[in-house]
PASEBA-1860 file (N, C-alpha, C; in nm, 3 decimals):
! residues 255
1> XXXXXXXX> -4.945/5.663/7.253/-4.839/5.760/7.223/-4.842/5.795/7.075 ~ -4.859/5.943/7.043/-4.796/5.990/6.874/-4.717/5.950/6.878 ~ -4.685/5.899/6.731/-4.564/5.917/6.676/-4.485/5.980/6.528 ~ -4.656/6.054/6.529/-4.647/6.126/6.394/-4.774/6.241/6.432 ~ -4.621/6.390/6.434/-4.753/6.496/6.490/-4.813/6.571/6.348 ~ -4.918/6.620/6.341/-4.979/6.723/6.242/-4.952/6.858/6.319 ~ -4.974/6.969/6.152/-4.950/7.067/6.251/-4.992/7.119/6.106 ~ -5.079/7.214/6.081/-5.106/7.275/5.924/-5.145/7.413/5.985
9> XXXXXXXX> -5.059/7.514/5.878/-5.054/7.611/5.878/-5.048/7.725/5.781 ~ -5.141/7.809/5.698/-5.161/7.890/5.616/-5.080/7.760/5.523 ~ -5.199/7.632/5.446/-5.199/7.547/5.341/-5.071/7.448/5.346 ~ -4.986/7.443/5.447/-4.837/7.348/5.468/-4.915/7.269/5.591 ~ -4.920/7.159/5.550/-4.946/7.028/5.663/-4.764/7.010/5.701 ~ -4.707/6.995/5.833/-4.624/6.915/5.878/-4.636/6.828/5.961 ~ -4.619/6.728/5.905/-4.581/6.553/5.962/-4.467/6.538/6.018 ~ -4.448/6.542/6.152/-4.344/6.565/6.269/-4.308/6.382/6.307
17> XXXXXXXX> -4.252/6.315/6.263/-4.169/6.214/6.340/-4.122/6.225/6.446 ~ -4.185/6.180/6.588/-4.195/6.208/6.677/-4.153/6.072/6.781 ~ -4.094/6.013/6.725/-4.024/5.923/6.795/-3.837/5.877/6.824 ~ -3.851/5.996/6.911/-3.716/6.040/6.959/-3.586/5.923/6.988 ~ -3.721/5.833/7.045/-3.632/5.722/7.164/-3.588/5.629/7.104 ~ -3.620/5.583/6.984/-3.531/5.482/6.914/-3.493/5.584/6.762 ~ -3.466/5.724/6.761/-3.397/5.780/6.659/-3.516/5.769/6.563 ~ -3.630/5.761/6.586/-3.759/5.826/6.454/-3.740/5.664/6.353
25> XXXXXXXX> -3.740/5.591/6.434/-3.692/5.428/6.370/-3.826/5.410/6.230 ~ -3.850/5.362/6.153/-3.965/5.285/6.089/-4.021/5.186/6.105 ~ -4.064/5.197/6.234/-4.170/5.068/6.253/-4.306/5.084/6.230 ~ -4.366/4.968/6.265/-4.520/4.974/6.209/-4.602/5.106/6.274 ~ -4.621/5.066/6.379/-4.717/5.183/6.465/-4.664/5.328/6.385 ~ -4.528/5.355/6.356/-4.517/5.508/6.309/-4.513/5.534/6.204 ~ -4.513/5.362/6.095/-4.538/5.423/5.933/-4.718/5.395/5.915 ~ -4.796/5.328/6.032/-4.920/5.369/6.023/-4.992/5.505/6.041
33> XXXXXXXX> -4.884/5.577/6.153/-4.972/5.679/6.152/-4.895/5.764/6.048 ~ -4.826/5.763/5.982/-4.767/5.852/5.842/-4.871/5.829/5.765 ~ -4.906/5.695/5.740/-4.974/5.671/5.606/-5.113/5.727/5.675 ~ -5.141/5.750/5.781/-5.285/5.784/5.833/-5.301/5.957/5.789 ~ -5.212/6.050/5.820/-5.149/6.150/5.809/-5.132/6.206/5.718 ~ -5.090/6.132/5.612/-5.066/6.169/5.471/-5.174/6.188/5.393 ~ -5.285/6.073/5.419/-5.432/6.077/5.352/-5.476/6.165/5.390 ~ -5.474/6.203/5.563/-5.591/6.307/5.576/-5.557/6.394/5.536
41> XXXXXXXX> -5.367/6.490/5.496/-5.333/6.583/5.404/-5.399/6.565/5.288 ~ -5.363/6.461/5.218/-5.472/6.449/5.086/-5.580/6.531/5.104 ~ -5.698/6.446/5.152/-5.819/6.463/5.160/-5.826/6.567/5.201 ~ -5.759/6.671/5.290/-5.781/6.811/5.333/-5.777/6.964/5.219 ~ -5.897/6.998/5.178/-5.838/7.092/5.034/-5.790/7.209/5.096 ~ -5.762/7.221/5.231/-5.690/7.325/5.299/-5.558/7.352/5.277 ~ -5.508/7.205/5.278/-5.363/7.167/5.264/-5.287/7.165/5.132 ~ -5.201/7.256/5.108/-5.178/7.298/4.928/-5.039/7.222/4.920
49> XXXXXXXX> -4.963/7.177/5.026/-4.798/7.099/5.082/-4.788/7.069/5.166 ~ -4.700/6.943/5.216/-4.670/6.863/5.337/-4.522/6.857/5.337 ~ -4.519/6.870/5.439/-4.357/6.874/5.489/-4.343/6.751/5.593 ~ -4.246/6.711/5.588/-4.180/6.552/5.653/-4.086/6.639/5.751 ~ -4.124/6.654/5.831/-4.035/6.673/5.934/-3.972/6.569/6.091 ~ -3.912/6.601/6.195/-3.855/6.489/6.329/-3.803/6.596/6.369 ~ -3.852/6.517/6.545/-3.830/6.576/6.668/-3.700/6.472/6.663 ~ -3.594/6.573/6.725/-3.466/6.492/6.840/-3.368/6.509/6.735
57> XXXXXXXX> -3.257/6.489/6.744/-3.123/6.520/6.646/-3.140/6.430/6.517 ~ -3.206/6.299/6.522/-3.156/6.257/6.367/-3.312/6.235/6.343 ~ -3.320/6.228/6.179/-3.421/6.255/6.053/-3.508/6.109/6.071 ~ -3.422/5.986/6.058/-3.465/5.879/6.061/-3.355/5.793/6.064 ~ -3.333/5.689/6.138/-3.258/5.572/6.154/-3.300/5.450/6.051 ~ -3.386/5.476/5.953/-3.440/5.334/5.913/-3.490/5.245/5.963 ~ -3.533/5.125/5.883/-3.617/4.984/5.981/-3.583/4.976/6.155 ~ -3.675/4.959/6.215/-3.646/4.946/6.352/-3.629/4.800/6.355
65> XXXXXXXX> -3.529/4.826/6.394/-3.455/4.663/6.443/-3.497/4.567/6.533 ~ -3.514/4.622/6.622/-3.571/4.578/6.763/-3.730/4.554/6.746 ~ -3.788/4.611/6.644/-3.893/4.538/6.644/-3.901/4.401/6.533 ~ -3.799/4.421/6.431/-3.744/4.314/6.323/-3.735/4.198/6.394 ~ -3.636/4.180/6.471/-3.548/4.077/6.550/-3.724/4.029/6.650 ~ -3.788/4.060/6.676/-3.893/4.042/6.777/-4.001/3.946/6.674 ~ -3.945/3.996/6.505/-4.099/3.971/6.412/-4.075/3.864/6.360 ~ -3.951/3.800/6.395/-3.828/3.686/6.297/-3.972/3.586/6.282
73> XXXXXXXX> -4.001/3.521/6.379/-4.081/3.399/6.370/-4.208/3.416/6.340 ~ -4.270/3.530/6.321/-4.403/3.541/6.181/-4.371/3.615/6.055 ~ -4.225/3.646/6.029/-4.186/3.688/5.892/-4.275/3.800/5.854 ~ -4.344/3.849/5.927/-4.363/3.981/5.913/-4.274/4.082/5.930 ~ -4.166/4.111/5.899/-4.113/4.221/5.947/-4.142/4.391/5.889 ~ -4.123/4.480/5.999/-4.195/4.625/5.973/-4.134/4.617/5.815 ~ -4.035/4.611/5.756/-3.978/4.685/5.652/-4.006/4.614/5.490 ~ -4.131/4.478/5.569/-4.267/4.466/5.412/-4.389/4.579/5.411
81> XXXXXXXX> -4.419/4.692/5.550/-4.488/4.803/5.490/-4.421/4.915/5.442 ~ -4.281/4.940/5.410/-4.236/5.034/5.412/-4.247/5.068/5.224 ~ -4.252/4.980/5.157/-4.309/5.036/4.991/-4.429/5.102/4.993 ~ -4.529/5.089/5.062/-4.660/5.148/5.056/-4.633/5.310/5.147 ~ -4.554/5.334/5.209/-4.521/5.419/5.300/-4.459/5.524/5.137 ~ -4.349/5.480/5.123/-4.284/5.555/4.980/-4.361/5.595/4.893 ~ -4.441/5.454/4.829/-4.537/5.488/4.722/-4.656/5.591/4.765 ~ -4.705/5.631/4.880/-4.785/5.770/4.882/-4.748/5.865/4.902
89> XXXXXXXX> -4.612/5.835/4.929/-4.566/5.989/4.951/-4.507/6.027/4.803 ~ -4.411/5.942/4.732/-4.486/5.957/4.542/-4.600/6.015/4.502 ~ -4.715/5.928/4.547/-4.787/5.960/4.464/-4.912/6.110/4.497 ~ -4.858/6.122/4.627/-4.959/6.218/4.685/-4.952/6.361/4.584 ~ -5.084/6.420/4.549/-5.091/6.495/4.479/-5.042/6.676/4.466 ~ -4.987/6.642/4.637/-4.997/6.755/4.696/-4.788/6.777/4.660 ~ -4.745/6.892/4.649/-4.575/6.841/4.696/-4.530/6.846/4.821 ~ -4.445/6.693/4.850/-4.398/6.702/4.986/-4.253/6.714/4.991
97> XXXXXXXX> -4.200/6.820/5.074/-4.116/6.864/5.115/-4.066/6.828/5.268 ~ -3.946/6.761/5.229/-3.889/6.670/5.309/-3.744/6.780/5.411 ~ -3.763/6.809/5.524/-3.693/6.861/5.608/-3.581/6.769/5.706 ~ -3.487/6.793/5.664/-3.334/6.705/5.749/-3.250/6.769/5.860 ~ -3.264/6.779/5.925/-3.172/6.833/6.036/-3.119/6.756/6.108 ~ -3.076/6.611/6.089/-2.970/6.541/6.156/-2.964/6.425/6.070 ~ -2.858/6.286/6.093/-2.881/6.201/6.054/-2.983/6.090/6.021 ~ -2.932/6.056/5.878/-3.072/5.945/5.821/-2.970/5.830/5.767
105> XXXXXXXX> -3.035/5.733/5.762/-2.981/5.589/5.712/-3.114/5.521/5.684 ~ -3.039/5.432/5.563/-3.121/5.340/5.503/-3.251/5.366/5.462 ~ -3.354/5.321/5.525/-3.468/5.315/5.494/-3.515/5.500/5.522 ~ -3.474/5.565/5.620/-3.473/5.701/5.578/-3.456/5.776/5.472 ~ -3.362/5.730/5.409/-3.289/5.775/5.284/-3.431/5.736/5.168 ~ -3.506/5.601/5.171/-3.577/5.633/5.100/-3.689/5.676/5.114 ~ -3.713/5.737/5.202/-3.857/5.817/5.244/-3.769/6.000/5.121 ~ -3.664/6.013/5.217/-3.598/6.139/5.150/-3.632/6.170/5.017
113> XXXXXXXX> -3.596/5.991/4.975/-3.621/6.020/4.805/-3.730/6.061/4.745 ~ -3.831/5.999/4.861/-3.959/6.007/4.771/-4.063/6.130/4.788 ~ -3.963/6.217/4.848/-4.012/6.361/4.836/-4.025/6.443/4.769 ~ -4.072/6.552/4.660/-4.038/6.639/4.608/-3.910/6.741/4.585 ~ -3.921/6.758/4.755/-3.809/6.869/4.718/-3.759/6.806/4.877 ~ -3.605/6.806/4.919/-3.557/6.754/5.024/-3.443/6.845/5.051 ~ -3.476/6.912/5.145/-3.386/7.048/5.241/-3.313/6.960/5.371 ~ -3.166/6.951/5.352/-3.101/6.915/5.451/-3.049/7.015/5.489
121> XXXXXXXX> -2.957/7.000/5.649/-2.860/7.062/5.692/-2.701/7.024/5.641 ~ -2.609/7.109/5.554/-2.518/7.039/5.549/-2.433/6.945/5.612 ~ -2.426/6.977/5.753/-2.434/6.902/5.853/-2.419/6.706/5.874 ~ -2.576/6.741/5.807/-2.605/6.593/5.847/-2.554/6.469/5.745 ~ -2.552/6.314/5.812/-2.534/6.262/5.753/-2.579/6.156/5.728 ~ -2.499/6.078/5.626/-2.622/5.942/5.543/-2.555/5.857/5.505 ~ -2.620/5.737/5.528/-2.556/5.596/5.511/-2.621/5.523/5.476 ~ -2.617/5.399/5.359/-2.692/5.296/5.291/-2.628/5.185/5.412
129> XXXXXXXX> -2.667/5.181/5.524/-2.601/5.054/5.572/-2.656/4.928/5.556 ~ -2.680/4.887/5.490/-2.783/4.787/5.460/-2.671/4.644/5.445 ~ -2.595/4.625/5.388/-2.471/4.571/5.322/-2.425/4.508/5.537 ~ -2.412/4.612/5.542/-2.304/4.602/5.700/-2.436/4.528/5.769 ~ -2.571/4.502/5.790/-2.630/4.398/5.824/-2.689/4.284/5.776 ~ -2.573/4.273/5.683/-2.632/4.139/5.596/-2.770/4.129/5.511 ~ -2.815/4.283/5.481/-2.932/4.266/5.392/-2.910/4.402/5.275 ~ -2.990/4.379/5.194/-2.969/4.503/5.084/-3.083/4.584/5.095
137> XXXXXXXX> -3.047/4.715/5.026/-3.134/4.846/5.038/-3.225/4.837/4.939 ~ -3.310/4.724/4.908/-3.400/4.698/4.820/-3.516/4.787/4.802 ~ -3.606/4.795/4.892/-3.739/4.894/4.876/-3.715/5.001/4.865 ~ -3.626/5.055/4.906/-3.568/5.207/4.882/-3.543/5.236/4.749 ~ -3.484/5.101/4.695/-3.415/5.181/4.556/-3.556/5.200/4.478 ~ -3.671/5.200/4.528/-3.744/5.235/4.411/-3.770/5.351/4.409 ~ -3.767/5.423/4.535/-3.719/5.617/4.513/-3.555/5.621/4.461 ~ -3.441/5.585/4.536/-3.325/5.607/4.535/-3.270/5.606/4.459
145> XXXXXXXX> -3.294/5.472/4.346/-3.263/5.503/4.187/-3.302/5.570/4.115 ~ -3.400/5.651/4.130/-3.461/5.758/4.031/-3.341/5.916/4.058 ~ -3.329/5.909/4.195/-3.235/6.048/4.190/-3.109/6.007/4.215 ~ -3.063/5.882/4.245/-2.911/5.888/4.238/-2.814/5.886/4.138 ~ -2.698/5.978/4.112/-2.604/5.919/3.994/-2.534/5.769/4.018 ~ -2.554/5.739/3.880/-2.536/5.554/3.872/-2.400/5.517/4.013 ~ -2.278/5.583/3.927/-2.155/5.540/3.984/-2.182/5.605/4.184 ~ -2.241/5.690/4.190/-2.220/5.700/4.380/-2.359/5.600/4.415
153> XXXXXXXX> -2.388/5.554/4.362/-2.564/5.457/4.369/-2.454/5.321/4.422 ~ -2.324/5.313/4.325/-2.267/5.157/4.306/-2.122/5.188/4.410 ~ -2.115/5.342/4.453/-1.998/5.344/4.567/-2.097/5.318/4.672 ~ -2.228/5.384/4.710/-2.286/5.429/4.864/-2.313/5.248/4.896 ~ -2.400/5.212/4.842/-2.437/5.073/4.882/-2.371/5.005/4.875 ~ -2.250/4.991/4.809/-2.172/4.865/4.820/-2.094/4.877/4.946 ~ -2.054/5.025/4.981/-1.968/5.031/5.079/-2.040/5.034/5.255 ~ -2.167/5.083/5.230/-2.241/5.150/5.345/-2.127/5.256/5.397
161> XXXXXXXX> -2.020/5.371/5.339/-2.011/5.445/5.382/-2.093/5.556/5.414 ~ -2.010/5.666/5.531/-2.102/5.811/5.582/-2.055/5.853/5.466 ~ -2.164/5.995/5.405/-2.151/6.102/5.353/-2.212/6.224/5.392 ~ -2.204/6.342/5.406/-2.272/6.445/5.456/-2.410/6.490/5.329 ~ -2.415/6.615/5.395/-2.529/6.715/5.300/-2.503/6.744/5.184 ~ -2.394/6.782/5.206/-2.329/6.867/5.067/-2.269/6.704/4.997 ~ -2.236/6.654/4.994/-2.252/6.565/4.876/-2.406/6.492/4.811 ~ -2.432/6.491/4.921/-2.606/6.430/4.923/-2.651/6.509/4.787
169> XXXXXXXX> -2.686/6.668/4.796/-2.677/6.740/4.706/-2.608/6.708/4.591 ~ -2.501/6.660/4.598/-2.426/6.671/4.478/-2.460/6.549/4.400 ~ -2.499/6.430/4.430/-2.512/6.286/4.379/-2.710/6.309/4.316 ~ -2.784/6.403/4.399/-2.914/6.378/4.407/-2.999/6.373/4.500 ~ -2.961/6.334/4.576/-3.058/6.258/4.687/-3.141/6.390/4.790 ~ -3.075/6.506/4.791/-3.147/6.588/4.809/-3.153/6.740/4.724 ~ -3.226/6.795/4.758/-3.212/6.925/4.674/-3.125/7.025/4.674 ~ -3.115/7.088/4.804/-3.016/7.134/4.809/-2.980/7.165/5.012
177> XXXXXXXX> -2.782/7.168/5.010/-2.766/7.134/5.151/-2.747/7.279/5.204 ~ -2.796/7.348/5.332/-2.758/7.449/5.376/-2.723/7.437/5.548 ~ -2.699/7.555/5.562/-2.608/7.564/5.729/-2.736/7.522/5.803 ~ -2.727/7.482/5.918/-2.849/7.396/6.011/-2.961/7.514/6.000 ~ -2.849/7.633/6.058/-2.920/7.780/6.061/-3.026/7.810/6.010 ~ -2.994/7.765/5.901/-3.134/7.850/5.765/-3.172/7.724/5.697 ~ -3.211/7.630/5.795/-3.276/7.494/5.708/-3.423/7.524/5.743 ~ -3.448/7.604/5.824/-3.625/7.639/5.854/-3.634/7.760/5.789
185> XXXXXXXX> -3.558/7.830/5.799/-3.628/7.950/5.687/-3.637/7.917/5.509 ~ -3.520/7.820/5.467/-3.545/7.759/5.348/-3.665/7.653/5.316 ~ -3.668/7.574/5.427/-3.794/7.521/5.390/-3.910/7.610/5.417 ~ -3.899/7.697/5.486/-4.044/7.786/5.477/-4.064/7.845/5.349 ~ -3.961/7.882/5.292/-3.929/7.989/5.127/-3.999/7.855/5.003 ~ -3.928/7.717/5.019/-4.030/7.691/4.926/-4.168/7.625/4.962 ~ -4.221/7.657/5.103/-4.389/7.603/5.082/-4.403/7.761/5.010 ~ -4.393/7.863/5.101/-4.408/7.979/5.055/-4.459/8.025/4.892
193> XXXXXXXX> -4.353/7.923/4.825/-4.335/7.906/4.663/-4.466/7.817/4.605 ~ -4.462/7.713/4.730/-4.515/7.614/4.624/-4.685/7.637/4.633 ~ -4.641/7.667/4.775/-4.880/7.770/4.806/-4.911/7.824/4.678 ~ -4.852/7.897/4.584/-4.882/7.977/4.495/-4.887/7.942/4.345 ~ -4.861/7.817/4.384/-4.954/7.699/4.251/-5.065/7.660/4.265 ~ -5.159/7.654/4.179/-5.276/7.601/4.210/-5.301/7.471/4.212 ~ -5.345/7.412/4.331/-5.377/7.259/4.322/-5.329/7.206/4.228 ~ -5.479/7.199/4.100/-5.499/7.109/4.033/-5.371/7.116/3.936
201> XXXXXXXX> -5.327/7.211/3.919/-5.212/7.245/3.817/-5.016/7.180/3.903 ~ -5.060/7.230/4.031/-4.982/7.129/4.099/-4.954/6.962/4.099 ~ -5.064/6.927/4.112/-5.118/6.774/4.109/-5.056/6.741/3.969 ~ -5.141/6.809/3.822/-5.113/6.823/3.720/-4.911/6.786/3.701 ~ -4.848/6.883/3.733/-4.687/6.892/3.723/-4.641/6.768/3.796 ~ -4.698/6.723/3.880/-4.632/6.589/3.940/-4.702/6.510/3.841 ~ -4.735/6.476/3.800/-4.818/6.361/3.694/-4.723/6.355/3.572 ~ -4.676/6.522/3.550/-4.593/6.537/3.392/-4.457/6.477/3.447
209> XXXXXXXX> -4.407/6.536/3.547/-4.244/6.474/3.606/-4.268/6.320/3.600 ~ -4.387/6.236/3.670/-4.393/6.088/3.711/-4.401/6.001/3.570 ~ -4.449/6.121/3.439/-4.492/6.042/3.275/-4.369/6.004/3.198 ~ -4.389/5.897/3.155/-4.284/5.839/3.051/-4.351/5.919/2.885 ~ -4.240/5.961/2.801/-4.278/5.995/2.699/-4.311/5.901/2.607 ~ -4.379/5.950/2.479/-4.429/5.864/2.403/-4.309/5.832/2.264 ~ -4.352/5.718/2.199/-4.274/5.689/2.130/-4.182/5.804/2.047 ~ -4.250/5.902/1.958/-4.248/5.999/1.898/-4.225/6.149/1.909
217> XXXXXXXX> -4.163/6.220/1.919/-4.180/6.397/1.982/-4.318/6.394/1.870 ~ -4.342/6.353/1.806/-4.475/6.415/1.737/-4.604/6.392/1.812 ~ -4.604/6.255/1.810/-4.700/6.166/1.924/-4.707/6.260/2.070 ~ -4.579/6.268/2.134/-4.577/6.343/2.238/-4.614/6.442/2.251 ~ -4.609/6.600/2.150/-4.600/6.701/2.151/-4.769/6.707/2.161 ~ -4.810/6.639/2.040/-4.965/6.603/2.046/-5.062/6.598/2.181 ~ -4.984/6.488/2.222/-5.041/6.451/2.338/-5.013/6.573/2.496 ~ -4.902/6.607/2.483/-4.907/6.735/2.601/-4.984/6.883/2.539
225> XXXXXXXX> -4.962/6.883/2.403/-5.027/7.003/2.393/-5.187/7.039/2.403 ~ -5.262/6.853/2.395/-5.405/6.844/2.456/-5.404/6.881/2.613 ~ -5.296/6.843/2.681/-5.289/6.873/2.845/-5.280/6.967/2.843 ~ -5.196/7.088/2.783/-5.195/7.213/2.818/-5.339/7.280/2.756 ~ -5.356/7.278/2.657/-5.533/7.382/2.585/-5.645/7.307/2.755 ~ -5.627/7.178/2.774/-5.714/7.148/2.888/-5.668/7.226/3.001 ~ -5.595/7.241/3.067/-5.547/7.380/3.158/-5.549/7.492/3.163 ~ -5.544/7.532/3.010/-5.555/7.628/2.985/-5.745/7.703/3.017
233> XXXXXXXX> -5.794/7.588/2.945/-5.956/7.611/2.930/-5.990/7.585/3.040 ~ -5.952/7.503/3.199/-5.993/7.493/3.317/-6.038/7.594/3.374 ~ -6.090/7.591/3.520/-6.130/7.691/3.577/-5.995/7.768/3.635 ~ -5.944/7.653/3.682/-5.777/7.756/3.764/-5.745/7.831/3.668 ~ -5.739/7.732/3.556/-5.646/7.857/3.433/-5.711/7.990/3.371 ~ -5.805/7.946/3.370/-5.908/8.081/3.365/-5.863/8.172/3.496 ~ -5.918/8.131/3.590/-5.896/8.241/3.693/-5.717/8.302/3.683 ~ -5.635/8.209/3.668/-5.432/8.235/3.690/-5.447/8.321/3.553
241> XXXXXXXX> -5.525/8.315/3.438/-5.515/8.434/3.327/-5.577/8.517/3.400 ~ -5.683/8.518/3.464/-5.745/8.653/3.496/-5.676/8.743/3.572 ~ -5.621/8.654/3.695/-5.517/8.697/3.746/-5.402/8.812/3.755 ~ -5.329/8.763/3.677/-5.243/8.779/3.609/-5.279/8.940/3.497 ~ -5.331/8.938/3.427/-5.454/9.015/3.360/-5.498/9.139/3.467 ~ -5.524/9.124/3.597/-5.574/9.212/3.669/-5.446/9.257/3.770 ~ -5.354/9.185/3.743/-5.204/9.249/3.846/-5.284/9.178/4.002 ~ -5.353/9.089/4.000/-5.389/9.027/4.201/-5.326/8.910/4.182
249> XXXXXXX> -5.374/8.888/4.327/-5.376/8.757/4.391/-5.419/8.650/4.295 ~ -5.378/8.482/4.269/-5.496/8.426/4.215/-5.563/8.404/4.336 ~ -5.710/8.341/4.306/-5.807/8.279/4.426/-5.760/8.197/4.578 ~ -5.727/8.108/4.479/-5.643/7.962/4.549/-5.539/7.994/4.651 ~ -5.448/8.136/4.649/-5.347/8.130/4.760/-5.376/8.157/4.890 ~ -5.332/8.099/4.973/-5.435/8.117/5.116/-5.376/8.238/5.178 ~ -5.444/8.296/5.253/-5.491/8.440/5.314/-5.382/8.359/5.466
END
């Protein structure tokens, strides 16, 4: 059985969570085939964005339980692969754009995070329940603290209360919340956007967002303004001046 469909279309790979019957849970078999999924987006130079999408009303339920409770006595449980699951979807070069149309908890929440850009339905909703089963939202916070404001970081988890879209938005955690209605035409508007970066200059901008600055704005300025004359002098950048220069298309946007 899938449990993670592909589907790529004019340069947007979507990764469909396809496991309805326990709520798109995170267990092993379905964060293997993510992480299987995600590479071959990588490796595909067809693919310019990936979108995280799920079949059935909610986004993701977090750790699957039922396979936890089954793993007690080899201490394997699914939710020691779930950092390597986050960390490529970080680090993937490509931007992934994370699609919500129903409820997410916990360990969902940090897949959410570790998206680029994350289009909910205002609608939906979200819960750190981690607290209410006697364990904490640990692996997550290594997306979750990067976009949450401190003080709702120290209300959501302590309490495991619900919150909807539209606050989600408002704290961080996603980009921005709209009516269920127009959550597919918004996420279509920014692959739409993001096709029309070039790769390497894409790849490039996630590298500058993921960089810690240097001691100095002098040191620093130094050091990005070698990154930019190198972009500049590249082949993309050559061609995005020529571009540009000739009123077309650049090369790179797919037909």
């Amino acid at each position: 059985m899938t449990l993670v469909r592909v589907d790529t279309d004019r340069g947007v790979a979507t990764l469909t969570l396809d496991s309805p019957h326990n709520r798109n849970a995170l267990s092993t078999p379905l964060m293997t085939e993510l992480l299987d999924a995600l590479g071959a987006a990588v490796a595909d130079p067809a693919v310019r964005a990936v979108v995280l999408s799920h079949t059935g009303p909610v986004f993701c339920s977090g750790a699957d339980l039922k396979e936890t409770a089954a793993a007690y006595a080899s201490r394997k449980v699914p939710v020691g692969m779930l950092g390597d699951v986050l960390a490529a979807v970080v680090e993937c070069p490509k931007p992934v754009v994370a699609r919500i149309g129903g409820p997410a908890r916990a360990g969902g929440l940090g897949l959410i995070a570790a998206a680029d850009i994350a289009i909910c339905a205002a609608e939906a909703t979200f819960a750190f329940t981690e607290v209410r089963l006697g364990v904490i939202p640990a692996v997550i916070s290594s997306t979750v603290l990067r976009r949450l404001a401190h003080r709702a970081a120290q209300e959501l988890y302590l309490t495991g209360e619900l919150f909807d879209g539209v606050r989600a938005a408002a704290i961080g955690l996603v980009t921005a919340a709209v009516g269920v209605e127009e959550l597919d035409a918004t996420v279509r508007s920014y692959c739409a956007a993001l096709v029309r970066g070039a790769p390497g200059a894409l790849a490039g901008a996630k590298e500058l967002l993921a960089r810690a600055p240097l001691a100095s704005v002098r040191e620093d300025a130094a050091e990005l303004g070698a990154r930019s004359v190198g972009y500049f002098l590249s082949e993309e950048g050559r061609e995005g001046v020529a571009a540009f220069r000739d009123k077309r298309d650049p090369a790179w946007i797919p037909s």
